[in-house]
N, C-alpha and C positions, 0 to 999 in steps of 0.2 A: 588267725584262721589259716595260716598257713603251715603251722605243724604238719607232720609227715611220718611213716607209721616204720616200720623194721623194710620195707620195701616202694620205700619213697612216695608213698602214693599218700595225697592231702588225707588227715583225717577228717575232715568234714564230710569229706566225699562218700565213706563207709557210712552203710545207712547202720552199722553194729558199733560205731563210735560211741563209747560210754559219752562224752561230753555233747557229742550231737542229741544223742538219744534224748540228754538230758535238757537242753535247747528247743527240742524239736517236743517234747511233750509239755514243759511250761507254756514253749506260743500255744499249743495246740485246745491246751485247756484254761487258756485267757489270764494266764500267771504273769504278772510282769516283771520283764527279764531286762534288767539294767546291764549293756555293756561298760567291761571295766578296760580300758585302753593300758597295757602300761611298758616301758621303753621303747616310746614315741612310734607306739602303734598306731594303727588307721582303719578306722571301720569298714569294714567289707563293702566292696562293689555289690550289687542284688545279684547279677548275674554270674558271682564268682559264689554264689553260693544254690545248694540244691534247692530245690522248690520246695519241700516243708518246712524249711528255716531261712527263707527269703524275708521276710517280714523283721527278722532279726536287724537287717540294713539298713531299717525307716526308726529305730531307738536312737534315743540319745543318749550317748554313752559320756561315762565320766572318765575322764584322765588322771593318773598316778604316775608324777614323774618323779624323781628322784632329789631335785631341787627344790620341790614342794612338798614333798611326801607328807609333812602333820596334817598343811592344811586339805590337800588333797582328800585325805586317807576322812579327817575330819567331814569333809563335804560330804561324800562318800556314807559314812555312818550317818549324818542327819537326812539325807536322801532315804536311805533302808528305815530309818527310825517314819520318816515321814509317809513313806506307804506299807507299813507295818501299823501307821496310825498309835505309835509309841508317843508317848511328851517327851518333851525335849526339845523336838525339832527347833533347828533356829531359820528355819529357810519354808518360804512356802509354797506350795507343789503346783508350778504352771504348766507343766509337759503334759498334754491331752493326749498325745501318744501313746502312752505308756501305761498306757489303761486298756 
């Protein structure tokens, strides 16, 4: 979340951000928005982000490192498979948040 636009300014902060826009209308309409972490990122402060996409900060996001990357990537897809309500999943879906 700390990208930065042709005049340095966070893109998060632009309420005309395509990627906020598109943040800010999944929370809005109860879609659940899995953060994806990857070259040992870190999920947002609440306060470092604007008030329609605060709630984004209380997700629990999955990590993609580079030293894991199958199984990572693999979590990852049975997660989407699992609240997609896909078969397959090999893992079962305890985050009440994320609802």
């Amino acid at each position: 979340m700390t990208t930065v636009d042709e005049q340095n300014q966070r893109r998060v902060g632009d309420p005309e951000d395509l990627v906020r826009i598109e943040i800010e209308t999944a929370l809005s309409r109860g879609i659940i928005v899995i953060p994806v972490l990857v070259d040992g990122a870190a999920m947002p402060r609440p306060e470092s982000l604007p008030d329609p996409i605060k709630p984004l900060a209380f997700r629990q996001a999955l990590e993609i490192s580079h030293t894991r990357f199958d199984s990572d990537v693999k979590r990852l897809i049975d997660e989407l498979r699992l609240v997609a309500g896909v078969a397959g999943s090999t893992r079962r879906h305890t985050n009440k948040t994320n609802t």
